[in-house]
FISE-192690 format. One line per 3 residues: number of its first residue (from 0); their letters; for each residue x, y, z of C-alpha. Coordinates in pm, whole numbers, plus 32768, in hexadecimal, padded with zeros to 4 digits. Each point is the difference from the previous one (the first is absolute). Layout:
// FISE-192690
NUM) a) X/Y/Z ~ ...
***
This chain:
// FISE-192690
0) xxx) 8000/8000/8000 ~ 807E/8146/7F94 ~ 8077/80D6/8150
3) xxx) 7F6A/8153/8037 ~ 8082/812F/7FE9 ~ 800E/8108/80F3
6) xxx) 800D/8168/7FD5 ~ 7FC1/8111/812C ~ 7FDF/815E/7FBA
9) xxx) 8022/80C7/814A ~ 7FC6/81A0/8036 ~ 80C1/80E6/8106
12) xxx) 7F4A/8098/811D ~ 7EBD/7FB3/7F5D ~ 7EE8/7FCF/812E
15) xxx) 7EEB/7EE8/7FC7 ~ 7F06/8121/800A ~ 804B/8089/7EAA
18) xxx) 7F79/7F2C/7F45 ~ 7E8C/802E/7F24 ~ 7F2B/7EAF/806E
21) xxx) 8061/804F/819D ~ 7F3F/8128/7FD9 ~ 80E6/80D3/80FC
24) xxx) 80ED/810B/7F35 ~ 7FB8/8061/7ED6 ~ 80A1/7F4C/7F2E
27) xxx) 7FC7/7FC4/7E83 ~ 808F/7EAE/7FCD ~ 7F28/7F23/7EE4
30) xxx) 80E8/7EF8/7F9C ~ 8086/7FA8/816B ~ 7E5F/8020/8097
33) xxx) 7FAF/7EFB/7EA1 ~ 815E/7F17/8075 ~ 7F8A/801C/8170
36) xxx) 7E85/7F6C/7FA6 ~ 80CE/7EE1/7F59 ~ 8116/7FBD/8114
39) xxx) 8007/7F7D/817D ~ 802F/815A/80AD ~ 807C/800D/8158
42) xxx) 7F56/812D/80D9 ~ 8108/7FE0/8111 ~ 8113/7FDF/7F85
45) xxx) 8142/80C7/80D6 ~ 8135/8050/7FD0 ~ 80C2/7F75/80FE
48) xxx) 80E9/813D/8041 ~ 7F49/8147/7F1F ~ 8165/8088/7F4B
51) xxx) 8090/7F87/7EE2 ~ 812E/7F14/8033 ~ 7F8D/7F47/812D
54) xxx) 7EA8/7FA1/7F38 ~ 80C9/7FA0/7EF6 ~ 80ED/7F52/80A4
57) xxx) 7EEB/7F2E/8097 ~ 7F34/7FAF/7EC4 ~ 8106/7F93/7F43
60) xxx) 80C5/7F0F/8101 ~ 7E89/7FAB/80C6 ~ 80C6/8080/814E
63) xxx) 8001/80F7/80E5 ~ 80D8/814A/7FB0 ~ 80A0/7FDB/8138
66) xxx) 8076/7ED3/7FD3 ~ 8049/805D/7EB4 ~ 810B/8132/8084
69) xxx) 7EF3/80B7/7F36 ~ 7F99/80D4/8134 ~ 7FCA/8154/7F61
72) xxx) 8037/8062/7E93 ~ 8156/7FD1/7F44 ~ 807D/8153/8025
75) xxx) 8156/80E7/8033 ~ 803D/8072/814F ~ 8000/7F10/80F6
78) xxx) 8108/7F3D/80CB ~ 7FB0/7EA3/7F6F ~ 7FAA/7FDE/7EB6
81) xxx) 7EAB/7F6B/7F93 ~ 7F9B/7F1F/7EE1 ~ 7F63/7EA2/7FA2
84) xxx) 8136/7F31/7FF7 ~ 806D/7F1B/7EE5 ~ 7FC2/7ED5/8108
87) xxx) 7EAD/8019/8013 ~ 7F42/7F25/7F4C ~ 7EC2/80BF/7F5B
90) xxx) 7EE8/7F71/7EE6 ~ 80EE/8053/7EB0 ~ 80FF/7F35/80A0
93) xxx) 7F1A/7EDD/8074 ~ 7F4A/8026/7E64 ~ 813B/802C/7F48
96) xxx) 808F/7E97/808A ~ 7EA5/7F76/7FAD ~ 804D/8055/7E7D
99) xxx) 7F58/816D/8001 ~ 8057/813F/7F2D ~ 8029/810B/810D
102) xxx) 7FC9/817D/7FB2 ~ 7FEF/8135/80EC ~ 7F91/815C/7F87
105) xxx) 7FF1/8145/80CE ~ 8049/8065/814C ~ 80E0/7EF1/80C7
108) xxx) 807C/80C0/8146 ~ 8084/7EE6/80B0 ~ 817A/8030/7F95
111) xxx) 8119/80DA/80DF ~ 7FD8/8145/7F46 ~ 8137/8039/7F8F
114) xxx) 805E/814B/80B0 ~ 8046/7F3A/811A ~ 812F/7F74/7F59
117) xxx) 808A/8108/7F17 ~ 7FA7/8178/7FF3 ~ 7FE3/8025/7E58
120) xxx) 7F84/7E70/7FB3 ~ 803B/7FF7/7E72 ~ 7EA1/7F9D/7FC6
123) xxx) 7F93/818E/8055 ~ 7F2B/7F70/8140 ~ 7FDA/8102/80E9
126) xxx) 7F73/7FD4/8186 ~ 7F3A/7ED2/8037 ~ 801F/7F90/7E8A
129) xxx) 80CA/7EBD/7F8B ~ 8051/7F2B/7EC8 ~ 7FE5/7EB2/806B
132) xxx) 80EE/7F3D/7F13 ~ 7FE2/7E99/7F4D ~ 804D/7F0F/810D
135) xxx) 7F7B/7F7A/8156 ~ 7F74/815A/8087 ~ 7EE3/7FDB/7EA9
138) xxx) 7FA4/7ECD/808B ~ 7FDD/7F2B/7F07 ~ 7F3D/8107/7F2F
141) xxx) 80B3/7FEA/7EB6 ~ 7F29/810E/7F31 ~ 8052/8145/80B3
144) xxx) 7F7A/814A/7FC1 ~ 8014/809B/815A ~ 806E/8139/80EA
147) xxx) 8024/8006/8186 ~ 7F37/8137/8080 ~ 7FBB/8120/7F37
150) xxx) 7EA7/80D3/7FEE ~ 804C/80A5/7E9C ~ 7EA8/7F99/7F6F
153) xxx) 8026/80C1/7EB6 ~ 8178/7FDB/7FEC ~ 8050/7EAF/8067
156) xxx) 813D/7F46/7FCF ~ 8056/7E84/8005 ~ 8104/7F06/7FEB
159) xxx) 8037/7E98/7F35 ~ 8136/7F68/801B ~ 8101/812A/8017
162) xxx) 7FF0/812C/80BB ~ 7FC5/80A2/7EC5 ~ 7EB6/811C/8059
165) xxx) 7ED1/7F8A/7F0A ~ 7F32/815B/8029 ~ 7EA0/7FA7/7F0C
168) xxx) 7F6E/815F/804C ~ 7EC3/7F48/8042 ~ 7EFC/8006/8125
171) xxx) 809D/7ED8/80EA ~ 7EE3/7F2C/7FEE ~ 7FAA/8017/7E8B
174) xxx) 8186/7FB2/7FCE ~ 800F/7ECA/80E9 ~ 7E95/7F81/7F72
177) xxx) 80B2/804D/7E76 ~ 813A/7F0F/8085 ~ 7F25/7EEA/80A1
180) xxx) 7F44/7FEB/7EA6 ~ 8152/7FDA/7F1C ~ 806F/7F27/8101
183) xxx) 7ED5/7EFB/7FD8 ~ 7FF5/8059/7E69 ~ 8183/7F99/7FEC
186) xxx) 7FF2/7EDC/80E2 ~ 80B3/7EBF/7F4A ~ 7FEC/7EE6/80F1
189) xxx) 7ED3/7F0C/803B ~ 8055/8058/817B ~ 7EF7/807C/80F4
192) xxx) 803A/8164/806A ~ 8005/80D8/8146 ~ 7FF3/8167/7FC3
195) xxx) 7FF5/8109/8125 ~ 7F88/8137/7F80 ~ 802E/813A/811C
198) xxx) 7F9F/814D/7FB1 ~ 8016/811A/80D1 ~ 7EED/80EE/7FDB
201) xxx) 7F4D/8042/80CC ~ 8115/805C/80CC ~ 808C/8174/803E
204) xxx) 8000/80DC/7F6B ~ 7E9F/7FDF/7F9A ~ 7FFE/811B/7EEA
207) xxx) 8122/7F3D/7F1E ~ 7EF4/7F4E/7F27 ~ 7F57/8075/7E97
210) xxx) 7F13/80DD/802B ~ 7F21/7F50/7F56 ~ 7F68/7F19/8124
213) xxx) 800D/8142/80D5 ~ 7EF6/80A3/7ED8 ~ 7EF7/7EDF/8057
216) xxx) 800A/806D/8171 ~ 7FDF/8167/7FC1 ~ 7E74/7FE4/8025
219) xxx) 7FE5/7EC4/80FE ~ 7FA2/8042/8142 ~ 8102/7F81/8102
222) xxx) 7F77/7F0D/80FE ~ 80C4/8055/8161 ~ 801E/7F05/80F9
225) xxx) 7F50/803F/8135 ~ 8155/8030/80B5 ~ 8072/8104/7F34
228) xxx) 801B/8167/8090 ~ 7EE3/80F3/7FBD ~ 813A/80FA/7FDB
231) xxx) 80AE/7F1B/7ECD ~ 7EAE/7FDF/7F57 ~ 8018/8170/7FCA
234) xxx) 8143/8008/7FB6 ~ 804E/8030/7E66 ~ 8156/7F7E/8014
237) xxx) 7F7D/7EB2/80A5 ~ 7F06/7FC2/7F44 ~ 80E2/8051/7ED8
240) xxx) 80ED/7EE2/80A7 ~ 7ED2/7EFD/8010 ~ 7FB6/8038/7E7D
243) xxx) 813C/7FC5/7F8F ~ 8001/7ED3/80F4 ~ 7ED5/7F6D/7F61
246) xxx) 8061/806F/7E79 ~ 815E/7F2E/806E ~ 7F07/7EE7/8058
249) xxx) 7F29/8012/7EAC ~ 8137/802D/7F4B ~ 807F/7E7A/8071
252) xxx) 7E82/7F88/7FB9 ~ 806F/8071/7E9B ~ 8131/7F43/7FDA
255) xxx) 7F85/7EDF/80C6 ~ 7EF7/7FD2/7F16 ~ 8122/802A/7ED6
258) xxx) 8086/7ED9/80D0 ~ 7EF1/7F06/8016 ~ 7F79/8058/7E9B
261) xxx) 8170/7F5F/7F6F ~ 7FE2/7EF2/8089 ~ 7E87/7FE5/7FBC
264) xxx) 804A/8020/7E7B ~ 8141/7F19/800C ~ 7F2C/7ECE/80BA
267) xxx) 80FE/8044/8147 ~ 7EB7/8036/80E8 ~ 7FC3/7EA4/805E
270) xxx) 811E/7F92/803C ~ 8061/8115/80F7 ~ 7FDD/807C/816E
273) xxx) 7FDB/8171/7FFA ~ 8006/80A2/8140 ~ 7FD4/814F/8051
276) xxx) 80A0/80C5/816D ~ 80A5/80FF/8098 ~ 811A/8037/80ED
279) xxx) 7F44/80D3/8103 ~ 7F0D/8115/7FE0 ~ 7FEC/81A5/8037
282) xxx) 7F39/8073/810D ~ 7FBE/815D/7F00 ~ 7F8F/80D6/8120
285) xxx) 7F2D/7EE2/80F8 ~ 8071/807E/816B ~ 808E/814F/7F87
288) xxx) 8126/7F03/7F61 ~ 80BD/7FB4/7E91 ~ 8092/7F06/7FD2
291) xxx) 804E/7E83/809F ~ 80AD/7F50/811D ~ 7F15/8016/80C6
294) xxx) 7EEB/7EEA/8088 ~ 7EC8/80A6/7F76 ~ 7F2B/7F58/7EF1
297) xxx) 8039/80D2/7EEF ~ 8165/7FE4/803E ~ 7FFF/7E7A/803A
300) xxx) 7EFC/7F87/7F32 ~ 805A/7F95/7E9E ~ 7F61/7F6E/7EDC
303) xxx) 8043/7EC0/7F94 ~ 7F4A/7F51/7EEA ~ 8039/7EC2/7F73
306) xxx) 7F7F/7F55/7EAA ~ 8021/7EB9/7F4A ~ 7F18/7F43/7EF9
309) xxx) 7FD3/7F14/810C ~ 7F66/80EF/8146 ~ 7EAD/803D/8022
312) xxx) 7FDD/819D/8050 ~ 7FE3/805A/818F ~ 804A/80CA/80D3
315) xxx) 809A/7FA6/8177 ~ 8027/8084/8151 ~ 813F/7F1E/8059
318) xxx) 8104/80AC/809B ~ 8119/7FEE/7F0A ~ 817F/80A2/8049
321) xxx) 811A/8054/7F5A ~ 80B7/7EB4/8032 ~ 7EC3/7F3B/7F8D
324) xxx) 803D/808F/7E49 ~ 811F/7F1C/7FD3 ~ 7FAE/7EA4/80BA
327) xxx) 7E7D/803D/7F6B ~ 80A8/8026/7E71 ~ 80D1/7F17/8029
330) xxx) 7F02/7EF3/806C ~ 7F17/808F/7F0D ~ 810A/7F88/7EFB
333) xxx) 802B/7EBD/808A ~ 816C/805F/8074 ~ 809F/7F87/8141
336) xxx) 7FBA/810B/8125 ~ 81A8/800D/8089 ~ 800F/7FBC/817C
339) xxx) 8061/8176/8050 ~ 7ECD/809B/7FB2 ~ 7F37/807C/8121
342) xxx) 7EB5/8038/7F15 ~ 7EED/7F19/7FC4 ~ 7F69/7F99/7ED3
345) xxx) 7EC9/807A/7F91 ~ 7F7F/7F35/7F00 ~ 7EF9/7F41/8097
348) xxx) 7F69/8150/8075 ~ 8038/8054/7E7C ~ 7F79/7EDA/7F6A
351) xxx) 7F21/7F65/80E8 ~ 7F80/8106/80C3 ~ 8072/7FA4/8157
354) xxx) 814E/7F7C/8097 ~ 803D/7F44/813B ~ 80F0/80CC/8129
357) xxx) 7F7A/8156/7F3B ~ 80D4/80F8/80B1 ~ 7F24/80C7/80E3
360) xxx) 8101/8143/801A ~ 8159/80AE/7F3E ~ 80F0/8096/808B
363) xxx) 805C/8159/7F8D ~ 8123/80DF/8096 ~ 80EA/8116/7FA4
366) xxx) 815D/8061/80BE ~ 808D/8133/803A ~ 80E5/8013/7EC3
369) xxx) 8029/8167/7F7C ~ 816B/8067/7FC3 ~ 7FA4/812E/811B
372) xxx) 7F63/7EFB/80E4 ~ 8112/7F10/803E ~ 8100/80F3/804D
375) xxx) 7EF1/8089/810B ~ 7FED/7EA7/8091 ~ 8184/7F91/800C
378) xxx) 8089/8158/8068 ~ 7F12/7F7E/813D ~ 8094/7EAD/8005
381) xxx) 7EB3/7F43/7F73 ~ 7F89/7F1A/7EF9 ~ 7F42/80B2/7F29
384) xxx) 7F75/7E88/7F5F ~ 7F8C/8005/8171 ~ 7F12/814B/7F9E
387) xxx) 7EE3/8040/7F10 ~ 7EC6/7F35/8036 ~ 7F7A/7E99/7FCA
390) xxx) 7EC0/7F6A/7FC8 ~ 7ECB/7F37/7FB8 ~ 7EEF/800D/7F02
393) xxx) 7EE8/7F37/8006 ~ 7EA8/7FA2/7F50 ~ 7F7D/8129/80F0
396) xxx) 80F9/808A/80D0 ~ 8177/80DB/7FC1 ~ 80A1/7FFD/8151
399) xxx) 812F/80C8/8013 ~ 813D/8031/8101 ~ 80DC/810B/7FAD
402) xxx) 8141/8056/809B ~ 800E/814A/7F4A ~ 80E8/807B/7EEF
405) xxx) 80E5/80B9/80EA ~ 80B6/7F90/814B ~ 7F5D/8017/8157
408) xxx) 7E8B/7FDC/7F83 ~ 7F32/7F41/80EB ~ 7F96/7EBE/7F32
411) xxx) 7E6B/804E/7FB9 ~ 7EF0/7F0D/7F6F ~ 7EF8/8032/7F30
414) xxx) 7EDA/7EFA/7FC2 ~ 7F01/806E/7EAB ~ 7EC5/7F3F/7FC5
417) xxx) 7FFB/8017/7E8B ~ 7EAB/7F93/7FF2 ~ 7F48/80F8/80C0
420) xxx) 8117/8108/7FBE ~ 807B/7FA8/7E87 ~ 80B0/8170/8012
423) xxx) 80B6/7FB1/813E ~ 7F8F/816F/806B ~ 7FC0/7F81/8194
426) xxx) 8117/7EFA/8076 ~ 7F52/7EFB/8139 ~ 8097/8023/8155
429) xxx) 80BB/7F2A/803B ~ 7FE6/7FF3/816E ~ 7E9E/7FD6/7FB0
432) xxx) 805F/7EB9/7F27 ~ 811D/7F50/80B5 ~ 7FCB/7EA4/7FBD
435) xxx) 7FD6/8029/7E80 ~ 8169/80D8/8023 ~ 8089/7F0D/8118
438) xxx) 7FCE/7EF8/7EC5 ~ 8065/80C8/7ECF ~ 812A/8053/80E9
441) xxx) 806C/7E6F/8005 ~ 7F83/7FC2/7E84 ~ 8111/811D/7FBB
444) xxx) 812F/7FA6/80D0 ~ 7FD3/7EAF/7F46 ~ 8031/80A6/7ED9
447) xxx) 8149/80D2/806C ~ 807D/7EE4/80A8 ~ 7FE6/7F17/7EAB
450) xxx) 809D/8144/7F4A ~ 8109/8033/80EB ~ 7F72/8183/801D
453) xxx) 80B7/80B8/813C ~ 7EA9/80E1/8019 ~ 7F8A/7FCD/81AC
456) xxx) 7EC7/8009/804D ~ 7FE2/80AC/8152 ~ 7EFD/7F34/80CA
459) xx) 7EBD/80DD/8089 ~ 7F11/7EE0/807A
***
């Protein structure tokens, strides 16, 4: 029987929200709402750690980005130096020794950027940037057209197989979408393929995109979350900001549909799993904040879609992490799941509906990991990987501890009922709730204890 092939198309800092069929933002996506009505779509799915290297780190090795080293995002600056290392063993290495053509495309951001190793790199990569060369740190993916971190949507630049600048002068996602399509057209080999497709809008800065997805927004009325200011709602540069936000969104519907109509017209369709993510979300003004990294839903919750010839369309409520995308794939595929994993598979929930030992909870965490932040914390003698906060999200509840971002903050909790409070406006008491806390409190030490996380939670009962 002829293997599947796999090919996962994932967006930067694009919330679960923004999307047309969840009928939350106002988003204008057609051809991901008419995929969605066709795939198994997972309403809570979470990423794991809300920034951009540690999610990735997890979803493509199924572990934990502490365990990983992938604790904050690969970056200059810092007294350690942070990246996925060659060692690990992540899906393109597990498909390429099963006999698959491997291809990455886009944003990769889990290499040392080279800054922290020479001051003028040949390649032209400036702060957190990096050309990741042929060889172990690619991972076994042998098509490359790829860049560490950069955020020049209109301008972009990528690497192949020298350090040689390839500069197409092209929107970042229409480019990446243009190489995955030659890729698949000049394909030679009777192999199955893996193709990871990452674009970057719509990441900062939200006004690099054509103007022409900003012109259908120009007359739609924006749809503000419930915990949004009533001082940004009036604002004209926000609500500028959550346009261009939303015309970054449409403008991926467009080349996502590009995307699945190729291999619609070139018979690829059924013989492929297409999924559909993102690495974290953008809170866009909920709780006065921009941005992510932090453990509110529109920061944490992500969309993740998956279709094949053989799925029936529905939607879930099983609680499905960061770790879960590679160990669920790779079962999908019929592929060994490797021992180091600390995901689950979720094809039984995909296929069948229901799976035995469902996980009732993920974890989700970030630690203190700005450049500013670490020095704060070791000119004081600490950890900072001690700082930050740590968590739980379940079915109904987020419940939060949070040693603060700067040293000396007494450790607070927080317990939401996302049910009764989907905006998270009015936190529980937690004195009021102590033996739901007392138990979240021993569900997460066994987490930080099986990731070897230094994070202490101070005992209040």
């Amino acid at each position: 029987m002829r293997k599947k092939n796999l090919l996962y198309i994932f967006a930067d800092q694009w919330r679960n929200h923004a999307i047309g069929f969840q009928g939350q933002d106002s988003a204008i996506t057609p051809n991901i709402d008419k995929f969605a009505n066709e795939a198994v779509v997972f309403e809570n799915a979470i990423s794991t750690y809300p920034l951009c290297s540690p999610h990735r780190s997890s979803l493509f090795s199924g572990k934990y980005p502490y365990k990983c080293g992938v604790w904050t995002n690969c970056k200059i600056g810092l007294d350690e130096i942070v990246m996925l290392k060659p060692q690990e063993r992540l899906i393109s290495d597990v498909l390429k020794q099963k006999g698959y053509d491997t291809a990455y495309i886009g944003k990769w951001h889990l290499d040392a950027s080279e800054k922290n190793f020479c001051d003028k790199p040949k390649s032209g990569a400036i702060d957190w940037d990096a050309y990741t060369p042929p060889g172990e740190r690619r991972h076994n993916f042998d098509f490359w057209y790829s860049y560490g971190a950069m955020d020049h949507h209109l301008d972009p630049h990528y690497w192949q197989d020298t350090d040689a600048q390839i500069k197409p002068k092209k929107w970042s996602p229409e480019i990446e979408t243009d190489v995955a399509i030659e890729y698949l057209q000049n394909r030679e080999t009777e192999n199955p393929f893996c193709m990871f497709i990452s674009w970057n809008p719509p990441h900062l800065p939200y006004d690099l995109l054509p103007q022409k997805y900003y012109d259908l927004y120009e007359n739609v009325e924006i749809k503000f979350r419930e915990n949004v200011p009533e001082s940004l709602k009036d604002n004209l540069e926000y609500k500028k900001s959550h346009r261009e936000y939303l015309a970054a969104v449409t403008g991926i519907d467009e080349n996502f549909g590009r995307i699945l109509k190729y291999l619609d017209d070139n018979d690829l369709t059924k013989d492929t799993i297409i999924v559909l993510s993102s690495d974290h979300g953008d809170m866009l003004g909920s709780q006065g904040l921009m941005g992510k990294n932090i453990w509110y839903e529109e920061s944490i919750n992500i969309p993740f879609m998956v279709k094949s010839p053989d799925l029936s369309h529905h939607k879930t409520q099983a609680m499905f992490s960061s770790v879960d995308h590679m160990p669920t794939l790779l079962d999908m595929l019929d592929v060994e799941i490797p021992e180091t994993v600390d995901g689950v598979s979720f094809k039984p929930m995909i296929e069948d509906y229901h799976m035995e030992n469902e996980p009732q909870e993920v974890f989700i965490s970030m630690i203190q990991g700005t450049v500013e932040g670490v020095a704060e914390y070791q000119k004081h003698g600490l950890n900072n990987k001690c700082f930050g906060w740590r968590g739980l999200r379940t079915k109904t509840n987020t419940y939060i501890i949070d040693n603060g971002v700067k040293p000396f903050v007494t450790q607070k909790r927080y317990l939401y009922d996302n049910v009764n409070d989907p905006f998270q406006l009015n936190p529980l008491d937690v004195t009021g709730n102590t033996e739901v806390c007392k138990q979240y409190d021993e569900v997460l030490a066994g987490y930080l204890n099986k990731i070897g996380d230094p994070f202490l939670i101070k005992s209040l009962w």
